[in-house]
N, CA, C and O atoms as CSV, one atom per row, in Angstrom:
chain,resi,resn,atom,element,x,y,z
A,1,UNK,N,N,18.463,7.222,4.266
A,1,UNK,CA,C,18.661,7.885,2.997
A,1,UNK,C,C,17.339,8.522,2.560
A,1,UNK,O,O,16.256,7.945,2.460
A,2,UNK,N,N,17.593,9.721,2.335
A,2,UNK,CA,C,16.018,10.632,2.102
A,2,UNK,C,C,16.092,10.941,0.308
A,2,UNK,O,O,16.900,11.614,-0.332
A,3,UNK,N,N,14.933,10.169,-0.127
A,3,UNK,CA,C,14.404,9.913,-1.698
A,3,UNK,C,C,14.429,11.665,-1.881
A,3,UNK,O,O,13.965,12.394,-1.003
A,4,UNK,N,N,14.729,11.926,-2.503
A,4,UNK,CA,C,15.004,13.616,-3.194
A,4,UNK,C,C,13.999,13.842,-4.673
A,4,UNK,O,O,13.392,14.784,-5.182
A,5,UNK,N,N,14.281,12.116,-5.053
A,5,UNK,CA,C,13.163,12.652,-6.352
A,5,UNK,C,C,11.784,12.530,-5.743
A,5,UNK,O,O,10.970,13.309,-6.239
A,6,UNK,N,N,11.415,11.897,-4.977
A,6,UNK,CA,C,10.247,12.181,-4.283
A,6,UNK,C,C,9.864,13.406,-3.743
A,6,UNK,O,O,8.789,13.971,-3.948
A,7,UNK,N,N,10.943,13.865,-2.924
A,7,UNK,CA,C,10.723,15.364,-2.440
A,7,UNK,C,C,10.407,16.262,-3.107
A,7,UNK,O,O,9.688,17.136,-2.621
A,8,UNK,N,N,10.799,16.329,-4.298
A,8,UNK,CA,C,10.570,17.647,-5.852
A,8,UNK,C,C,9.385,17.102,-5.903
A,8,UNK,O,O,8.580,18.027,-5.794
A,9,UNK,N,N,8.806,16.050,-6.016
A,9,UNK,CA,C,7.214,15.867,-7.134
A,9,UNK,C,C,6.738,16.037,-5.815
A,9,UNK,O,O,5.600,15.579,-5.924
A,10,UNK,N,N,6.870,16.415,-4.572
A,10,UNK,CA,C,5.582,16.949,-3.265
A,10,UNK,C,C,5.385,15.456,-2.279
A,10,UNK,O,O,4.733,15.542,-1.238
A,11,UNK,N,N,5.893,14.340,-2.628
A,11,UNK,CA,C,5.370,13.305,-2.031
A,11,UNK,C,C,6.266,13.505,-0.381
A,11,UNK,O,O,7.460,13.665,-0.126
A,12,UNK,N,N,5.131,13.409,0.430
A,12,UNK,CA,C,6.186,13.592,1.620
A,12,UNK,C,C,5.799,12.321,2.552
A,12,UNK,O,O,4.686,11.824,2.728
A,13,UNK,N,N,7.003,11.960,3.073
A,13,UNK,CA,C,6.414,10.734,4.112
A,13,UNK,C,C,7.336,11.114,5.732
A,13,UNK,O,O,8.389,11.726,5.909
A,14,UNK,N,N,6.622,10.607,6.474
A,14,UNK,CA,C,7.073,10.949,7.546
A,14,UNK,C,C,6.091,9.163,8.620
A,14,UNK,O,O,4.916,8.810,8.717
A,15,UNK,N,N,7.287,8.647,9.107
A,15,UNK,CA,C,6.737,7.898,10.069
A,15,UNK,C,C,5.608,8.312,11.154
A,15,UNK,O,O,5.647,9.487,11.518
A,16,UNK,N,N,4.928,7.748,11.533
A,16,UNK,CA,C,3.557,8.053,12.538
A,16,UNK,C,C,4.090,8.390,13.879
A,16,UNK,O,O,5.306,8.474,13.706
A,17,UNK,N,N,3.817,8.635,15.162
A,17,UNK,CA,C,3.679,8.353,16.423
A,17,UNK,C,C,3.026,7.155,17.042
A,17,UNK,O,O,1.806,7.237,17.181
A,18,UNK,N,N,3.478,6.319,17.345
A,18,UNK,CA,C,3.181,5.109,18.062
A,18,UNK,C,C,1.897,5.309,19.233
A,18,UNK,O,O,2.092,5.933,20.277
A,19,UNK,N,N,1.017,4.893,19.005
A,19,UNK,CA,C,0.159,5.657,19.680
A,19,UNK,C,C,-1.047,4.857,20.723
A,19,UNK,O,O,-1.521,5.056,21.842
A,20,UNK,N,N,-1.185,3.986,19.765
A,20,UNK,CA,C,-2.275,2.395,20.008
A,20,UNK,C,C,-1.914,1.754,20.992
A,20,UNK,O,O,-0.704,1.540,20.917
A,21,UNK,N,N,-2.494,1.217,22.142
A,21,UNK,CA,C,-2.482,0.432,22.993
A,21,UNK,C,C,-2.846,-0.968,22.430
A,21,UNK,O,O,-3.941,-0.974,21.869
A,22,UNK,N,N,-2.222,-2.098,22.443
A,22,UNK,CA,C,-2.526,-3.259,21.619
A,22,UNK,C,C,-3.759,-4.221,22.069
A,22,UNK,O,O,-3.822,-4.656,23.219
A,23,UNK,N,N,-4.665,-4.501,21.149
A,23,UNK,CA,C,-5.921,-4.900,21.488
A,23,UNK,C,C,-5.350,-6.537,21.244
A,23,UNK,O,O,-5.110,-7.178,20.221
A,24,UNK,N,N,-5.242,-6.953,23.128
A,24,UNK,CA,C,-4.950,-8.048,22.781
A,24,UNK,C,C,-5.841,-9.687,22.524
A,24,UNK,O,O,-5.563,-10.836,22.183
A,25,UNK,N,N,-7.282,-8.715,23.026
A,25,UNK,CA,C,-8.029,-9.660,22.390
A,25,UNK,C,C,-8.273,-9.536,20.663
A,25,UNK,O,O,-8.609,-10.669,20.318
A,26,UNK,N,N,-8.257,-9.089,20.062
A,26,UNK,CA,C,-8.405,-9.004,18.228
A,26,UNK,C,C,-6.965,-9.890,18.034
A,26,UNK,O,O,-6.951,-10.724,17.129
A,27,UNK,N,N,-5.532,-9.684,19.031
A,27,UNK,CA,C,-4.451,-10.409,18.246
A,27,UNK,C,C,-5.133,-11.638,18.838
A,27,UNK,O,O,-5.788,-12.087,17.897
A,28,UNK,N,N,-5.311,-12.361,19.824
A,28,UNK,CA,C,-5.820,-13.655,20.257
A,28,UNK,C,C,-6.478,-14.387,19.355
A,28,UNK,O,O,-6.172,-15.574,19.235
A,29,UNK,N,N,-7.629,-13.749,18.457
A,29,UNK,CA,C,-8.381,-14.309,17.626
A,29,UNK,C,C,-8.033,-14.192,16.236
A,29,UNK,O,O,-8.867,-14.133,15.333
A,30,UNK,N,N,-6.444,-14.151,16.034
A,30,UNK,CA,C,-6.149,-14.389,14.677
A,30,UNK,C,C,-5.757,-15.573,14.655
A,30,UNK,O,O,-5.235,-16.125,15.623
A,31,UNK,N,N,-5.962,-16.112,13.537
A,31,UNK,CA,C,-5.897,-17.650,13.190
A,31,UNK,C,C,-4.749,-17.593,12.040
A,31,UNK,O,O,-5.127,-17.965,10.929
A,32,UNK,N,N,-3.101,-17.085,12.189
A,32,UNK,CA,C,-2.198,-17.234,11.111
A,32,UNK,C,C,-2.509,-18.318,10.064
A,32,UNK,O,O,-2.522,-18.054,8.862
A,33,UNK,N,N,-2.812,-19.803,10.658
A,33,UNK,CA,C,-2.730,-20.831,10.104
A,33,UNK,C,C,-3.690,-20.843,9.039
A,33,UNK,O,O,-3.469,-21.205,7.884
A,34,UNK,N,N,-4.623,-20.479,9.445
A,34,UNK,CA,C,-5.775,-19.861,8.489
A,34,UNK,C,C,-5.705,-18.711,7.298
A,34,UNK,O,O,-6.189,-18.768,6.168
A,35,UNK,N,N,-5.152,-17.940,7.751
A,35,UNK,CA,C,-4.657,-16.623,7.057
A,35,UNK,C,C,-3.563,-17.118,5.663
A,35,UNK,O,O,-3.556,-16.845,4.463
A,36,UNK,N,N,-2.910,-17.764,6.341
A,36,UNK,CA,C,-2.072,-18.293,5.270
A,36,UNK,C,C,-2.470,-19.267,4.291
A,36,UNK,O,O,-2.186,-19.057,3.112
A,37,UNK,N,N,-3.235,-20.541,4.706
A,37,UNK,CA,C,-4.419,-21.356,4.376
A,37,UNK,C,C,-4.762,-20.847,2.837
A,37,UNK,O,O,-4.449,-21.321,1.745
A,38,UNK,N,N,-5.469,-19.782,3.177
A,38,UNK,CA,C,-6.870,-19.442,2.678
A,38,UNK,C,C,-6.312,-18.176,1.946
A,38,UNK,O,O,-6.860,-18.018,0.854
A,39,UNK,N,N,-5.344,-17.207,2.259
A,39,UNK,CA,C,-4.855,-15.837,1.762
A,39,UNK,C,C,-5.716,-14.822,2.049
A,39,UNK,O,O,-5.907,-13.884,1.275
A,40,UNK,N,N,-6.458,-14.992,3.527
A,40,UNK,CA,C,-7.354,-14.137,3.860
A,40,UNK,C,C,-6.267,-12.969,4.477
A,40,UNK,O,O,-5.572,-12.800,5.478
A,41,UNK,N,N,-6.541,-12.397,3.412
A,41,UNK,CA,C,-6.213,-10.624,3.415
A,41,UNK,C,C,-6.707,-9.761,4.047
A,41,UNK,O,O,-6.038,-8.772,4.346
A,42,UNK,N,N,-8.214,-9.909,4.488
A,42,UNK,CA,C,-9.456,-9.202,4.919
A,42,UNK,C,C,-8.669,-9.412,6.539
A,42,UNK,O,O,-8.468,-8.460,7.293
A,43,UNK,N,N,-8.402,-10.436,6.766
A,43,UNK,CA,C,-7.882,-10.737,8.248
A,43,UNK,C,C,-6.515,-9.790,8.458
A,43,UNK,O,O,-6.415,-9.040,9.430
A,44,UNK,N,N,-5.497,-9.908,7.458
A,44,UNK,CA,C,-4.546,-9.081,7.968
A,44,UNK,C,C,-5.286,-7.361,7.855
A,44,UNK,O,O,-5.263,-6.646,8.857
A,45,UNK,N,N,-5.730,-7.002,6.913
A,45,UNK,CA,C,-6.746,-5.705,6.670
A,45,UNK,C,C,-7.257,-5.316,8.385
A,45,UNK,O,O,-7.082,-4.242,8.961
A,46,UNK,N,N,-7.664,-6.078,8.719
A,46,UNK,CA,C,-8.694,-6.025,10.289
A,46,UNK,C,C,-7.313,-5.368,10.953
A,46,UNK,O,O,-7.335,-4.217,11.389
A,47,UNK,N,N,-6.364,-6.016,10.987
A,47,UNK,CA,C,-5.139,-6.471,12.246
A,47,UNK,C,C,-4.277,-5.213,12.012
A,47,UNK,O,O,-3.539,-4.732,12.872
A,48,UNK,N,N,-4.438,-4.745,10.808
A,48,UNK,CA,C,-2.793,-3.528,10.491
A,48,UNK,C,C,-2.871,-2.625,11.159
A,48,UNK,O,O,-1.893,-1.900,10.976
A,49,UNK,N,N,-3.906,-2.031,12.277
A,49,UNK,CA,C,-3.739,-1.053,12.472
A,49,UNK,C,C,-3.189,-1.033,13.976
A,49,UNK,O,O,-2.507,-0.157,14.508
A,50,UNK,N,N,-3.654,-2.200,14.506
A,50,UNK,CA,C,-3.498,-2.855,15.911
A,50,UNK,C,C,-1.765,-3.032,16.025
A,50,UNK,O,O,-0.959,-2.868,16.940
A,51,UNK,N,N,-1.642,-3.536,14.311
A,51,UNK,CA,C,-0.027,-4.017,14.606
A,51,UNK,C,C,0.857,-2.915,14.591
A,51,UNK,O,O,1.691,-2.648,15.456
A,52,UNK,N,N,0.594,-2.226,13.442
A,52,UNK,CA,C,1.325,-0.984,12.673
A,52,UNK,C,C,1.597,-0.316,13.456
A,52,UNK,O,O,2.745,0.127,13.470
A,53,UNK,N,N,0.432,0.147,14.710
A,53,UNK,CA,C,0.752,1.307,15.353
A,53,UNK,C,C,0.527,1.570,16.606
A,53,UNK,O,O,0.214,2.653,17.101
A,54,UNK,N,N,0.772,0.044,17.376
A,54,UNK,CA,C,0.739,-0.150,18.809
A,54,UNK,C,C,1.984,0.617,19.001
A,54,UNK,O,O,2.957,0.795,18.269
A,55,UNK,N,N,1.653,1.063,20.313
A,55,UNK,CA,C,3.380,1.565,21.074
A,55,UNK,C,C,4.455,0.643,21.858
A,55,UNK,O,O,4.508,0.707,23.086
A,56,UNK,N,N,5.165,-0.069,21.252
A,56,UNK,CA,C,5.674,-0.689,21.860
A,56,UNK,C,C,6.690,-0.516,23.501
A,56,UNK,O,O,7.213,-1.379,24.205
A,57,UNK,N,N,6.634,0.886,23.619
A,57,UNK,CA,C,6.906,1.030,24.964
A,57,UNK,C,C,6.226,1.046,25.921
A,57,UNK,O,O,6.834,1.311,26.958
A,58,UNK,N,N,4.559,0.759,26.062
A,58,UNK,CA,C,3.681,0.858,26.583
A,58,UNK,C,C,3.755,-0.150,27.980
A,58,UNK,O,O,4.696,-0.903,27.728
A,59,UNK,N,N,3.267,-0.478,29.185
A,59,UNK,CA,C,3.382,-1.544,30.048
A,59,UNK,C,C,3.389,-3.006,29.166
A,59,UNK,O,O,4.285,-3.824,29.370
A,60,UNK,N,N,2.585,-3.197,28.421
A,60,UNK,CA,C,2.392,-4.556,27.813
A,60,UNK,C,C,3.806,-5.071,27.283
A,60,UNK,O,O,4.040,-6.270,27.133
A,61,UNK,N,N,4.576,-4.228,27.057
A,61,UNK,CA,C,5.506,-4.456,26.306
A,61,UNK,C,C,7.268,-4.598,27.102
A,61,UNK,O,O,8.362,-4.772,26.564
A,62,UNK,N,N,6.864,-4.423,28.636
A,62,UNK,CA,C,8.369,-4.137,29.675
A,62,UNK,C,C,8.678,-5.743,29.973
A,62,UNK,O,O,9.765,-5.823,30.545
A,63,UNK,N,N,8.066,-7.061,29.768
A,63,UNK,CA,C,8.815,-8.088,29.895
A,63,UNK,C,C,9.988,-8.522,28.479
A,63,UNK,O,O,11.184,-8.810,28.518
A,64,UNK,N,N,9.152,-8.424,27.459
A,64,UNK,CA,C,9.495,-8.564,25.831
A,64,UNK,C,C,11.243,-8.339,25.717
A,64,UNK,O,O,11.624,-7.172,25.627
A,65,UNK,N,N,11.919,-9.052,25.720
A,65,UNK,CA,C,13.430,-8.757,24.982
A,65,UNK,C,C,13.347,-7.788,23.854
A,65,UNK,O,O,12.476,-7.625,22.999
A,66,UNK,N,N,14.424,-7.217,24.063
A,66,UNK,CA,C,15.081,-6.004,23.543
A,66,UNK,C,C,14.910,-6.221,21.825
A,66,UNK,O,O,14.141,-5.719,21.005
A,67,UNK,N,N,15.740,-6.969,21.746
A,67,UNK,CA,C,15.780,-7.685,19.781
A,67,UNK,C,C,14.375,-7.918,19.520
A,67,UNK,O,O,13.986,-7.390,18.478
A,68,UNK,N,N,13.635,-8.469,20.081
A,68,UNK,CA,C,12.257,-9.082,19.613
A,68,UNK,C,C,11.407,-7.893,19.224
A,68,UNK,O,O,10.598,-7.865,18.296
A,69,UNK,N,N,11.729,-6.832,20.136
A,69,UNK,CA,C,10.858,-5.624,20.274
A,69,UNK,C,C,11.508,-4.791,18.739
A,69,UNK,O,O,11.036,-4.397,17.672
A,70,UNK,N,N,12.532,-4.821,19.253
A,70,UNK,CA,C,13.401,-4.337,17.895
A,70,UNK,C,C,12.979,-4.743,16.685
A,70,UNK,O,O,12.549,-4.014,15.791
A,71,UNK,N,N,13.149,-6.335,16.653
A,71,UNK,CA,C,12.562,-6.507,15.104
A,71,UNK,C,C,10.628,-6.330,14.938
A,71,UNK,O,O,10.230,-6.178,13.783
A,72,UNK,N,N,9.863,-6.350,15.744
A,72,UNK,CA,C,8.277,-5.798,15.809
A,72,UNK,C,C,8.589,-4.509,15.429
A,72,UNK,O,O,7.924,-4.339,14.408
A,73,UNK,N,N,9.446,-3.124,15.740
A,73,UNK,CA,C,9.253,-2.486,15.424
A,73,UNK,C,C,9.652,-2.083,13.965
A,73,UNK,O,O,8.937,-1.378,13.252
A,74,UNK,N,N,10.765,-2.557,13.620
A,74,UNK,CA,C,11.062,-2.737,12.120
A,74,UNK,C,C,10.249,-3.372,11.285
A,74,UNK,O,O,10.184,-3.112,10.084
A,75,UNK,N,N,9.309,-4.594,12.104
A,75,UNK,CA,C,7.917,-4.944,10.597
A,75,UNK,C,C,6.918,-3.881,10.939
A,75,UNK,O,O,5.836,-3.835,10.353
A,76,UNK,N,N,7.278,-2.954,11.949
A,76,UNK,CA,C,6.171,-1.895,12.140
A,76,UNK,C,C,6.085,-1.040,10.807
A,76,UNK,O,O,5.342,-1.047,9.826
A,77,UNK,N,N,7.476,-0.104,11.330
A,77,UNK,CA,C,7.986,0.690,10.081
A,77,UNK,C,C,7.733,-0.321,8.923
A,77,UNK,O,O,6.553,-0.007,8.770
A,78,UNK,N,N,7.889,-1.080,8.194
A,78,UNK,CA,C,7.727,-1.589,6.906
A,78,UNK,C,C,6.453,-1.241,6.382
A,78,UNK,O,O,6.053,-0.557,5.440
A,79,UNK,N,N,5.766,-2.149,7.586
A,79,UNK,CA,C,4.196,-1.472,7.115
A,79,UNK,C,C,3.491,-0.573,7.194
A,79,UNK,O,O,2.290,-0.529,6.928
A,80,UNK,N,N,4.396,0.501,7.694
A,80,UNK,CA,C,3.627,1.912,7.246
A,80,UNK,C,C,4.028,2.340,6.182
A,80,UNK,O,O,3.361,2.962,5.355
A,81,UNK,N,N,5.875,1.847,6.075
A,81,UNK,CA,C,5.755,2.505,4.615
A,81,UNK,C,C,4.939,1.987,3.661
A,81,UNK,O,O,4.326,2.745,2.909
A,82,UNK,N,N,4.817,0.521,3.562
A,82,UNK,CA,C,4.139,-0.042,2.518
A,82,UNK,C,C,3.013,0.734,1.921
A,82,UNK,O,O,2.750,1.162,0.798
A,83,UNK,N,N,2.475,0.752,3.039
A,83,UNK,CA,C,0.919,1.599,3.468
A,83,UNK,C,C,0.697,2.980,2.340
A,83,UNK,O,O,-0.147,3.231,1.480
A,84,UNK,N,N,2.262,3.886,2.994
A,84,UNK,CA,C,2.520,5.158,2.176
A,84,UNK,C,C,2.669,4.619,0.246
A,84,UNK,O,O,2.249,5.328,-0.669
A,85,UNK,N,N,3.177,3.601,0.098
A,85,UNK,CA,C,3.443,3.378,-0.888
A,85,UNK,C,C,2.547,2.996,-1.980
A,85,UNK,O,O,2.686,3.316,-3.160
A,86,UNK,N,N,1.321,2.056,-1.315
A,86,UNK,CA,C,0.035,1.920,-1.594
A,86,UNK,C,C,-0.909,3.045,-1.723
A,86,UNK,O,O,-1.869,2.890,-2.477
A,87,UNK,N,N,-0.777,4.072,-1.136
A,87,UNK,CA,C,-1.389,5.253,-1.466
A,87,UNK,C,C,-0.600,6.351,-2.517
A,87,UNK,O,O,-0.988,7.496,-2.751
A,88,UNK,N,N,0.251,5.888,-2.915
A,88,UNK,CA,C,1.078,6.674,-3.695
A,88,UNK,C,C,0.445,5.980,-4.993
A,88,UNK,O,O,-0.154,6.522,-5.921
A,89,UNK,N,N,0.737,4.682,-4.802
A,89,UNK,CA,C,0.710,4.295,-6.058
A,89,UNK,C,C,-0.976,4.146,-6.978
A,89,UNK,O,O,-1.319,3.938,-8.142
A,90,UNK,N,N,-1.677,4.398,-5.642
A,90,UNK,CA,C,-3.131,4.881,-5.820
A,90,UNK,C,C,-3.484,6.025,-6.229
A,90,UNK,O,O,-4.195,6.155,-7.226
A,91,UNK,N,N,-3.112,6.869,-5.637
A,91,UNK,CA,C,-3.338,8.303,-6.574
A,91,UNK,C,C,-2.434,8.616,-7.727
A,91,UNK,O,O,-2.616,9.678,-8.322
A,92,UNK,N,N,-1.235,7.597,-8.201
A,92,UNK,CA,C,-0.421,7.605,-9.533
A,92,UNK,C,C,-1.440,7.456,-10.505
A,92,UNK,O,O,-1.505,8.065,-11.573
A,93,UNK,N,N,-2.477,6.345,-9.937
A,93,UNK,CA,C,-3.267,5.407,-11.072
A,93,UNK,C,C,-4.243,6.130,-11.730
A,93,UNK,O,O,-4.612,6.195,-12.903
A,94,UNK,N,N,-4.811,7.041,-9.946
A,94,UNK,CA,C,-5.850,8.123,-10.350
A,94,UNK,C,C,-5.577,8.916,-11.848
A,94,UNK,O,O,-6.158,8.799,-12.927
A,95,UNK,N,N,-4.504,9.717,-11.449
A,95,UNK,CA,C,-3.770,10.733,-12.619
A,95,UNK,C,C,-3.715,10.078,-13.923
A,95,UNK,O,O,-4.373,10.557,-14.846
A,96,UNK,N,N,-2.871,8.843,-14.129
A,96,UNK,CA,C,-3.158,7.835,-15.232
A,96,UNK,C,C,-4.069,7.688,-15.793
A,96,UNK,O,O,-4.163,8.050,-16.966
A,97,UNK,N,N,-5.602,6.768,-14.754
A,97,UNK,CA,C,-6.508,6.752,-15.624
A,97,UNK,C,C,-7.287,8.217,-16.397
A,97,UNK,O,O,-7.999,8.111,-17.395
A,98,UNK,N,N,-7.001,9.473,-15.749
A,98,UNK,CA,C,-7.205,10.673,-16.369
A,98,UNK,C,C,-6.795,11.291,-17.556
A,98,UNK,O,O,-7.453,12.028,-18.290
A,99,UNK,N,N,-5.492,10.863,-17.679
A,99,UNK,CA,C,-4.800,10.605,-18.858
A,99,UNK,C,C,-5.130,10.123,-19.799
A,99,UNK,O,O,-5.131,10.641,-20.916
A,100,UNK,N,N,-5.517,8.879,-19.464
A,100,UNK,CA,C,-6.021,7.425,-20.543
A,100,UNK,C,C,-7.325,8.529,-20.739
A,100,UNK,O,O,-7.073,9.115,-21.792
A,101,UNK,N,N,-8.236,8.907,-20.338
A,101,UNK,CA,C,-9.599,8.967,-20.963
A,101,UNK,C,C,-9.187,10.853,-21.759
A,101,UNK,O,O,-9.964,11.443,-22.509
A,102,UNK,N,N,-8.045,11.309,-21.375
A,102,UNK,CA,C,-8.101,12.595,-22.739
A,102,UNK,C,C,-7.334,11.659,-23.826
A,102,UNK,O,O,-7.660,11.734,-25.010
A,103,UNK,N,N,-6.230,10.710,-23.363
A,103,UNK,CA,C,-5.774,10.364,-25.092
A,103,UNK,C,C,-6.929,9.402,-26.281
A,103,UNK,O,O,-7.013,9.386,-27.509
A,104,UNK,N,N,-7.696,8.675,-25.157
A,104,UNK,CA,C,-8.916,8.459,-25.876
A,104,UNK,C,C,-9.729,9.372,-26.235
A,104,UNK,O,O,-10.281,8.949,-27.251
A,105,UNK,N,N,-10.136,10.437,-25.964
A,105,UNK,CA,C,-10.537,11.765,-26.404
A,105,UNK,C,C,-9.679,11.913,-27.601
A,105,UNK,O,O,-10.230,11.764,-28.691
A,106,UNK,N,N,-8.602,12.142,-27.570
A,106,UNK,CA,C,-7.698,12.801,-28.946
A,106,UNK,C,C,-8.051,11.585,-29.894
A,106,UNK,O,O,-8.357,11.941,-31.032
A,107,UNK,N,N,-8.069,10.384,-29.687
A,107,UNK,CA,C,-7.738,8.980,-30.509
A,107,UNK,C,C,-9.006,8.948,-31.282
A,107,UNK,O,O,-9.104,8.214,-32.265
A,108,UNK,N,N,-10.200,9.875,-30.798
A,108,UNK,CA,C,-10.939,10.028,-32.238
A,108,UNK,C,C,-10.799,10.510,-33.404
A,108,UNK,O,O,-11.414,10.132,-34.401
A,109,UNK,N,N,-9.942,11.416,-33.351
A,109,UNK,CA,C,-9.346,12.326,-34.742
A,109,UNK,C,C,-8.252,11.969,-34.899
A,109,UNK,O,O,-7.537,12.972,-34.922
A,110,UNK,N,N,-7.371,10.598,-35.095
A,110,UNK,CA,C,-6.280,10.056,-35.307
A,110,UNK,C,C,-6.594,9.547,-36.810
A,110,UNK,O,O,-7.712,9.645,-37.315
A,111,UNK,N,N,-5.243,8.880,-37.593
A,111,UNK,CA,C,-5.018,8.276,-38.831
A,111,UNK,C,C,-5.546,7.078,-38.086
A,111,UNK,O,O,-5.354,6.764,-36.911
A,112,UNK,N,N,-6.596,6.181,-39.479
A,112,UNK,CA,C,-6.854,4.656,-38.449
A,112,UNK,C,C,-5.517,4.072,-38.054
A,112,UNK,O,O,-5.501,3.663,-36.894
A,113,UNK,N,N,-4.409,3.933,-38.719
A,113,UNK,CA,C,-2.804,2.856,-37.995
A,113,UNK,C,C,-2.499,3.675,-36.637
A,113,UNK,O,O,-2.079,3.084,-35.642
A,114,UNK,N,N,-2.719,4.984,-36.647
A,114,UNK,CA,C,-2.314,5.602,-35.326
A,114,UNK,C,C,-3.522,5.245,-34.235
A,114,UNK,O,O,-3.184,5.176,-33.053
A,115,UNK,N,N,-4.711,5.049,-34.532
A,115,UNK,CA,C,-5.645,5.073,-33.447
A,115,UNK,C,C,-5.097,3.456,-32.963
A,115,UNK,O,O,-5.086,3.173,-31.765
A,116,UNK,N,N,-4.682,2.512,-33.942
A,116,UNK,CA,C,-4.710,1.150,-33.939
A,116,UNK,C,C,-3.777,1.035,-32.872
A,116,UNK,O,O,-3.789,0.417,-31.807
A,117,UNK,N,N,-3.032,1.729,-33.387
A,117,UNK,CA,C,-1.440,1.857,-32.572
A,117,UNK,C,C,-1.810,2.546,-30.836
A,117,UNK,O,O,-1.239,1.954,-29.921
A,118,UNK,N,N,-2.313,3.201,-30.626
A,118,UNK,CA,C,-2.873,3.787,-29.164
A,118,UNK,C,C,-3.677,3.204,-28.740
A,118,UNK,O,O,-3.665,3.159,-27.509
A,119,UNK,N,N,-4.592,2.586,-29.321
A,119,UNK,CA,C,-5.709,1.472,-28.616
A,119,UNK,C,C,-4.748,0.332,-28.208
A,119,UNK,O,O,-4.698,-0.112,-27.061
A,120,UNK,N,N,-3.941,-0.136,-29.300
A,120,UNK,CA,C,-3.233,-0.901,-28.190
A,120,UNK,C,C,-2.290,-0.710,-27.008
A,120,UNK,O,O,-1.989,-1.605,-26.218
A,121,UNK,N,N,-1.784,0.750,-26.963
A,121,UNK,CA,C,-1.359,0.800,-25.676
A,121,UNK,C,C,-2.117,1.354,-25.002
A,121,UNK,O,O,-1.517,1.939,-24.100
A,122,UNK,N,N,-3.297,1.503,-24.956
A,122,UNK,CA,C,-4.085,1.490,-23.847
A,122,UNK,C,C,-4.406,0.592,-23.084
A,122,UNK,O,O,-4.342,0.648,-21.856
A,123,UNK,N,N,-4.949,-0.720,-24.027
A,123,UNK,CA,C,-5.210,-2.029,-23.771
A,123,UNK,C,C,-4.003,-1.953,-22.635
A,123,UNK,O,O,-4.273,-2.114,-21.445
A,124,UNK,N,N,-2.965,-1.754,-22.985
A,124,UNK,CA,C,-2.033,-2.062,-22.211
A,124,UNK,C,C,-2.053,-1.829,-20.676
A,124,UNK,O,O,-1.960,-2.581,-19.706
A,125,UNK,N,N,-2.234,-0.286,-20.864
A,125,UNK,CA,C,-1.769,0.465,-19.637
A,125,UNK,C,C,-3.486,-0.108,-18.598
A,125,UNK,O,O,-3.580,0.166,-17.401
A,126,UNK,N,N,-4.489,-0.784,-19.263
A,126,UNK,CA,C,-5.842,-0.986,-18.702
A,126,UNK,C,C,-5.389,-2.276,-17.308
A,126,UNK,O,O,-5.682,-2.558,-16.146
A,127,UNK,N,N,-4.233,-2.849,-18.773
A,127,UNK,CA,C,-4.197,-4.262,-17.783
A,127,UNK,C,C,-2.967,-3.966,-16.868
A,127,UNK,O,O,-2.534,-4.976,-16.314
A,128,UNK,N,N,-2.293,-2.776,-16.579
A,128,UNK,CA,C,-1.351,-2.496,-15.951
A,128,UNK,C,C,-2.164,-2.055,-14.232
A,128,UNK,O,O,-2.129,-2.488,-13.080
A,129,UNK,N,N,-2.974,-0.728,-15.155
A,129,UNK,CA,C,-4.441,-0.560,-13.892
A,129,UNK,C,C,-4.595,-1.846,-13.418
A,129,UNK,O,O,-3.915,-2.221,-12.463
A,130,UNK,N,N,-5.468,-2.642,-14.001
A,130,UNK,CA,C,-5.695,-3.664,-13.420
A,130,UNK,C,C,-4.565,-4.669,-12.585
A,130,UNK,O,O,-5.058,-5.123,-11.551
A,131,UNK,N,N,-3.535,-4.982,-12.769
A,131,UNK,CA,C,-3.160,-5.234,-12.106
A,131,UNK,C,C,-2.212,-5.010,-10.581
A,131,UNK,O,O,-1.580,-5.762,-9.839
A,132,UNK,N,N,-2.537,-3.491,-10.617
A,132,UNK,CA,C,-2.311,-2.873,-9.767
A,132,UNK,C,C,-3.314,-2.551,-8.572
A,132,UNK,O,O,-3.133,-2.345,-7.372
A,133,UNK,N,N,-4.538,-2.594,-9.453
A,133,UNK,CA,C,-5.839,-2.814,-8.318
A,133,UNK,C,C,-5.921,-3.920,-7.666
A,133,UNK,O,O,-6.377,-3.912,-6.522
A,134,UNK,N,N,-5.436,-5.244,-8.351
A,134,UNK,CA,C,-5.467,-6.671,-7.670
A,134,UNK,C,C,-4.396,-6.665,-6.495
A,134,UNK,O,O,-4.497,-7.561,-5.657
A,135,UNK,N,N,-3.450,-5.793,-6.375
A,135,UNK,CA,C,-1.891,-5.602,-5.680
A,135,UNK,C,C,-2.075,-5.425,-4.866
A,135,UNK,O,O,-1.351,-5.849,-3.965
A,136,UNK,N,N,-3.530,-4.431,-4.543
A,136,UNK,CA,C,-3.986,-3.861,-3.026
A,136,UNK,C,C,-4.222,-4.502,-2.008
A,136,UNK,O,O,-4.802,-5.568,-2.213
A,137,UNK,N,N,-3.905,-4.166,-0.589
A,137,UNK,CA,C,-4.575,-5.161,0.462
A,137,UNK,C,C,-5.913,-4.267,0.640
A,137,UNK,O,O,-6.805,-4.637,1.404
């Protein structure tokens, strides 16, 4: 199903070409147990690109069952879209915080209940930023 309101505002996504040969020493030296442990992010960060966009038809990959390969390639696709989605929602924030600093511009020449009233939804939209920066891998 192809997003249409996306298509009007310019956002275009298109899956990658599988391209990566899988570095199977970097997967060897992941420590899941750890990763999960600890919520080391920095570790999956290292690994996404190895995972995301190995080719799974490559030699490494001609013993591997059919389904198994199947579902690797479906957490493939996930995480590129994610990926796309994380950059979307990164340059949303950009535009936003641009926003926020002209209505603070205008919010000097406001009635004080109206400035009162926009400072607090700024406050708002600050901790919305913010928690959208924490969201990132």
């Amino acid at each position: 199903m192809v997003d249409k309101e996306n298509q009007q505002k310019g956002v275009q996504f298109q899956f990658r070409k599988r391209y990566r040969k899988i570095d199977w020493k970097l997967l060897a030296n992941v420590d899941i147990d750890r990763i999960v442990r600890e919520l080391d992010y920095h570790a999956l960060q290292a690994n996404i690109m190895n995972v995301a966009f190995c080719d799974t038809k490559s030699q490494d990959f001609m013993d591997v069952d059919e389904d198994i390969i199947k579902l690797y390639r479906l957490g493939q696709y996930t995480i590129e879209y994610l990926l796309h989605c994380q950059e979307y929602l990164s340059h949303g924030t950009v535009e936003l915080e641009a926003k926020l600093r002209e209505a603070l511009r205008v919010c000097c020449h406001l009635h004080p209940r109206s400035k009162q009233l926009l400072l607090l939804y700024i406050t708002c939209l600050c901790h919305v930023f913010h928690w959208i920066s924490e969201c990132r891998i």
